[in-house]
TORKOL-4160 file (C-alpha; in steps of 0.2 Angstrom, whole numbers, padded with zeros to 4 digits, m for minus):
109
<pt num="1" X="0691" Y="0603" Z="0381"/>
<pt num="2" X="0679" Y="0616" Z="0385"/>
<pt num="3" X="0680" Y="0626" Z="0370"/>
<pt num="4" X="0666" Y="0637" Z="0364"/>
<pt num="5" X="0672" Y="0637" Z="0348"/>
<pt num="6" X="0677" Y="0622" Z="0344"/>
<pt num="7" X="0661" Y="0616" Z="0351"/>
<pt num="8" X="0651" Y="0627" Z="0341"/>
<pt num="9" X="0661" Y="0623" Z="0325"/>
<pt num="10" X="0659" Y="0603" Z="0327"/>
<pt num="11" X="0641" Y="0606" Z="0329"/>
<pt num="12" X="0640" Y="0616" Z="0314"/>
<pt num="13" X="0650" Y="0603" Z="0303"/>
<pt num="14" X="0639" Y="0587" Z="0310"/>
<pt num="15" X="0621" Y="0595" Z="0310"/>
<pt num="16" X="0617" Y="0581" Z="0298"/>
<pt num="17" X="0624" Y="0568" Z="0311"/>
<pt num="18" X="0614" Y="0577" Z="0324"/>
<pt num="19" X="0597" Y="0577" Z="0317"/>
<pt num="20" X="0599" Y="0558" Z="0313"/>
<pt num="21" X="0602" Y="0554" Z="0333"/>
<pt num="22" X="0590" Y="0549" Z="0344"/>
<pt num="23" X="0595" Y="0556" Z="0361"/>
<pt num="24" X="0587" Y="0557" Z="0377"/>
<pt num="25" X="0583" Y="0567" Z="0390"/>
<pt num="26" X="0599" Y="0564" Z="0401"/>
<pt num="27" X="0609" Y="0568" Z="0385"/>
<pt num="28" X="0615" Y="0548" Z="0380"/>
<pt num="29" X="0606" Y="0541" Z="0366"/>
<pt num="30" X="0594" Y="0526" Z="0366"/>
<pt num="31" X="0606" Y="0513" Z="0362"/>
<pt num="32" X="0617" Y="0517" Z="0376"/>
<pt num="33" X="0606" Y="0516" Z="0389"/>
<pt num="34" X="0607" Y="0502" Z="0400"/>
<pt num="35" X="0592" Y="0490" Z="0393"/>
<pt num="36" X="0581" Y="0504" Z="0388"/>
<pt num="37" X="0576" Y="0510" Z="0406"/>
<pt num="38" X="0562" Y="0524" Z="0407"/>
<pt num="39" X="0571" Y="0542" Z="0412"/>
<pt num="40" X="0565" Y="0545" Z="0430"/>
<pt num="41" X="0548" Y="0555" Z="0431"/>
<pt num="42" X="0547" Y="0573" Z="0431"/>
<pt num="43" X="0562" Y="0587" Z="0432"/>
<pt num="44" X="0572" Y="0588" Z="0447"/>
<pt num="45" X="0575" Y="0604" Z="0457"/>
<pt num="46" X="0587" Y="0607" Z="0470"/>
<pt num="47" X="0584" Y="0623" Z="0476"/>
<pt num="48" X="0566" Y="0621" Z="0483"/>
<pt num="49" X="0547" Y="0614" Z="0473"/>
<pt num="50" X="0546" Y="0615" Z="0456"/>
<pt num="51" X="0528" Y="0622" Z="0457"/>
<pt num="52" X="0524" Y="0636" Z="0448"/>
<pt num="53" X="0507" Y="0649" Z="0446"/>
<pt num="54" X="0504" Y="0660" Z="0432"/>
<pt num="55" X="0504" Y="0679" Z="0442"/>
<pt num="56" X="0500" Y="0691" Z="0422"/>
<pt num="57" X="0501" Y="0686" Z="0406"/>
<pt num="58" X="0500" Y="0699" Z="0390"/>
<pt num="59" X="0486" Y="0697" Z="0377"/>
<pt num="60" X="0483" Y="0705" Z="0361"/>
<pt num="61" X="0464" Y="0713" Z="0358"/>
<pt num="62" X="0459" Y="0717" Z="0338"/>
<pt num="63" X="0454" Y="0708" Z="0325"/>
<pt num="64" X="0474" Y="0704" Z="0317"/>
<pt num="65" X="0492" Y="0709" Z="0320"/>
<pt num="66" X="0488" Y="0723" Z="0309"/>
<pt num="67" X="0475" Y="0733" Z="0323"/>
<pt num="68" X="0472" Y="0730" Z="0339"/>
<pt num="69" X="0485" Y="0732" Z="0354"/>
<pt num="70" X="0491" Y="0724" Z="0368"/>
<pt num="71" X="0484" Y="0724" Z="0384"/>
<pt num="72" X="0491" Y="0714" Z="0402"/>
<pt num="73" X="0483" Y="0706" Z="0417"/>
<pt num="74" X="0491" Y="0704" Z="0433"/>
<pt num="75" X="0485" Y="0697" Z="0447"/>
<pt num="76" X="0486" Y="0707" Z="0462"/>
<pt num="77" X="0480" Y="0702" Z="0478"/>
<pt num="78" X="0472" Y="0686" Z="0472"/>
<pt num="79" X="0460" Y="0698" Z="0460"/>
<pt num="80" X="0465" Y="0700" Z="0443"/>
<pt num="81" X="0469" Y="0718" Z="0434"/>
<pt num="82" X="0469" Y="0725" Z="0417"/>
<pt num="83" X="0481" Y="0736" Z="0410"/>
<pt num="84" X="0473" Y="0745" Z="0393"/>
<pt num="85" X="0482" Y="0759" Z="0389"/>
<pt num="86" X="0478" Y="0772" Z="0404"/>
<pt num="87" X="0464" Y="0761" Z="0410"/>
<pt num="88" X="0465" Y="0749" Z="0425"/>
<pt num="89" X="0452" Y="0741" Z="0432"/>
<pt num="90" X="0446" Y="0724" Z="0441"/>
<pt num="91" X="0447" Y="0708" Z="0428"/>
<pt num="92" X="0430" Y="0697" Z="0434"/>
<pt num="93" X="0436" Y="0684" Z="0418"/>
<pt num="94" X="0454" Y="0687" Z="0412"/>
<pt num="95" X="0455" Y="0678" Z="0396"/>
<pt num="96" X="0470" Y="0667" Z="0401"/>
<pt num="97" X="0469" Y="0656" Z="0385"/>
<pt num="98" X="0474" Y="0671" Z="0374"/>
<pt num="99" X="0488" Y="0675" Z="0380"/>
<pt num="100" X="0506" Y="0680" Z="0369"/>
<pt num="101" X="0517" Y="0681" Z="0384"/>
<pt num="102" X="0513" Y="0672" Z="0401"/>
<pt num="103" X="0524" Y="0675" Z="0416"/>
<pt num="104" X="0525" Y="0664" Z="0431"/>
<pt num="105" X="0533" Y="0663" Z="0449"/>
<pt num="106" X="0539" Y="0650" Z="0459"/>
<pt num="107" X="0526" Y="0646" Z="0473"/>
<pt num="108" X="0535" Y="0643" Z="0491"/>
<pt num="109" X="0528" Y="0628" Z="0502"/>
C-alpha cells in the first residue's frame, strides 16, 4: 500500500525468506518467469547513452592506512593533474588502478 514502514518492517521480519530467493534483475523470481527467458542485454536509459568516462579519481600514496595521504587526479583538458597538498602539476601516468574514489560523467553523443 505504499508504506515505508510497513515495507521496511515485513522485510525485517522475512530476511531469512529473502536470502533463500532467487530473484532476478527485473525483480520476479526464476520460477516466474515465462520459460526461463534471458533478461534483455544491458541497462536501459531513457534519458540520453549510457556511456560514461572516468574525468578524476582519488588515490592514497604511503605505505598503509596508518601514513601516507590522499591525493586526486583530474583530467582537465584531455591532460591529467595532480592534486598533493599545495602541489599541482601535469600527471604524464596517472595511476588509474589505485584509485579509492573514481568519479565519472556522462559522455554526450
Amino acid at each position: 500500500s505504499n508504506v515505508l514502514d510497513r515495507a521496511v518492517d515485513w522485510i525485517f521480519s522475512h530476511l531469512d525468506d529473502l536470502e533463500s530467493m532467487d530473484v532476478s534483475e527485473g525483480g520476479r523470481s526464476a520460477a516466474d518467469s515465462e520459460g526461463g527467458r534471458d533478461p534483455p542485454p544491458g541497462p536501459h536509459v531513457r534519458d540520453g547513452p549510457g556511456k560514461y568516462e572516468l574525468f578524476a579519481f582519488i588515490s592514497h600514496m604511503g605505505t598503509s592506512t596508518m601514513c601516507g595521504h590522499y591525493v586526486c587526479h583530474i583530467k582537465k583538458d584531455q591532460q591529467w593533474v595532480i592534486f598533493n597538498d599545495q602541489k599541482v602539476c601535469a600527471s604524464e601516468k596517472p595511476p588509474k588502478d589505485m584509485g579509492y574514489l573514481y568519479f565519472y560523467r556522462r559522455v554526450a553523443e
